[in-house]
Structures are given as structure tokens and as C-alpha cells.
C-alpha positions in Angstrom: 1.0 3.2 9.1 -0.6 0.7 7.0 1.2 -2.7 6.8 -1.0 -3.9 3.8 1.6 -2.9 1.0 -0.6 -1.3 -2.2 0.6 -0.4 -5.5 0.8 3.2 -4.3 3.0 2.0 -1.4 5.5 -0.1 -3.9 5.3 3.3 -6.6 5.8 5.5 -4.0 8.4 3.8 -1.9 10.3 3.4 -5.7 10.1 7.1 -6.0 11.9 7.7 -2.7 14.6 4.9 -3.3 15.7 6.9 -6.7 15.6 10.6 -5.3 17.7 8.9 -2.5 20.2 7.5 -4.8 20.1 10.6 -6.9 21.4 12.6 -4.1 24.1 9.7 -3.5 23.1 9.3 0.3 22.2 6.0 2.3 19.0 5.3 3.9 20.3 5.6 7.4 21.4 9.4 5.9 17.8 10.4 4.6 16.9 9.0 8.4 19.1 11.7 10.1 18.0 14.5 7.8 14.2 13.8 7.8 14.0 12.5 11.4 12.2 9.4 10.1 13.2 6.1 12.3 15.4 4.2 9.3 13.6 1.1 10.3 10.7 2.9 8.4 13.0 4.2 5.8 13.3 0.9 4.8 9.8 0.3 5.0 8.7 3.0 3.3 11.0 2.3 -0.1 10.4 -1.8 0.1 6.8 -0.6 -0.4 5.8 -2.5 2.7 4.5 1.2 4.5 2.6 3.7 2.9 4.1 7.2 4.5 1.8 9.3 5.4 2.1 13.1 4.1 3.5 14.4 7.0 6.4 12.3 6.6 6.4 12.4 2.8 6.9 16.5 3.4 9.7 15.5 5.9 11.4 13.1 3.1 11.2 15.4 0.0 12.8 18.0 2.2 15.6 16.3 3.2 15.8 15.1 -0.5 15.5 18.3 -1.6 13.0 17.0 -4.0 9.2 18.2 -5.0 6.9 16.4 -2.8 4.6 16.2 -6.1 7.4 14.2 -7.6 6.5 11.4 -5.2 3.0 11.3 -5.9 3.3 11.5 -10.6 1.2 8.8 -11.1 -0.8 7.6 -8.1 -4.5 6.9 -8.9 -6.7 5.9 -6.5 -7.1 2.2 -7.7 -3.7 1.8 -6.2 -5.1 1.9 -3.3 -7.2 -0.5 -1.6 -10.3 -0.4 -0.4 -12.0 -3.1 1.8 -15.4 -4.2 0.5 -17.1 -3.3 4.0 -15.7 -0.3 4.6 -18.8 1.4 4.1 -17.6 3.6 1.0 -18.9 3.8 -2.5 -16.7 3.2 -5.6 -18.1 6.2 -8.5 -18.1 4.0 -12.0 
């Protein structure tokens, strides 16, 4: 789990904290229903942890909620990318 938050991670975690209040539960609720640790819960809508789609699947199921709905508006320049990491940025 990456503990570098990103814009993706704060959008994302956002995303989770309204379907979560839409469906009126708590986060130690969306922990029991998605087996997710609510520790990471937490993380995850604080936008310090970027899930990863496993446990984004888990989420929108217990959410009852598209997983696409989770991802409207991600690009990839919210994520980052270090400058050694040997990949090449298309321009």
C-alpha cells in the first residue's frame, strides 16, 4: 500500500467517504462488510493509501456502488512517478 498520498489517493478516498455516507453507514461498518481492517478505512478515504483494486472491488461491493464510480476522473498525472524509475512519460 503506498503511503505517498497522490491526487488519485485524495480523489479516490473522497469518492469512498460520499458512497459511504450516502448509504448512511460508519467506517467501522464499511470495515465489517468489506473485510477491510478500519484502520485502512480511514486511510483509504483521508487519501493517505491508495487501495489497490482488489480492495476497491471489496469496497464498492459492500457499498453497493459501481466500482467505475470510484475511478470518474482519475488520469494518470494523479499519480506519481519517481524520476528514476526507469519509465518513459509519452508527450
Amino acid at each position: 500500500m503506498p503511503r505517498v498520498p497522490s491526487a488519485a489517493a485524495a480523489h479516490i478516498g473522497a469518492r469512498i467517504r460520499t458512497a459511504r455516507e450516502s448509504a448512511t453507514i460508519t467506517q467501522d461498518r464499511l470495515a465489517v462488510d468489506s473485510d477491510i481492517d478500519s484502520s485502512n478505512i480511514r486511510a483509504y478515504e483521508s487519501g493517505r493509501a491508495l487501495p489497490s483494486i482488489h480492495t476497491l472491488v471489496r469496497i464498492a461491493e459492500a457499498l453497493r456502488t459501481p466500482v467505475a464510480y470510484f475511478l470518474e476522473e482519475v488520469t494518470s498525472e494523479m499519480f506519481p512517478v519517481a524520476a528514476t524509475d526507469g519509465r518513459r512519460r509519452r508527450g
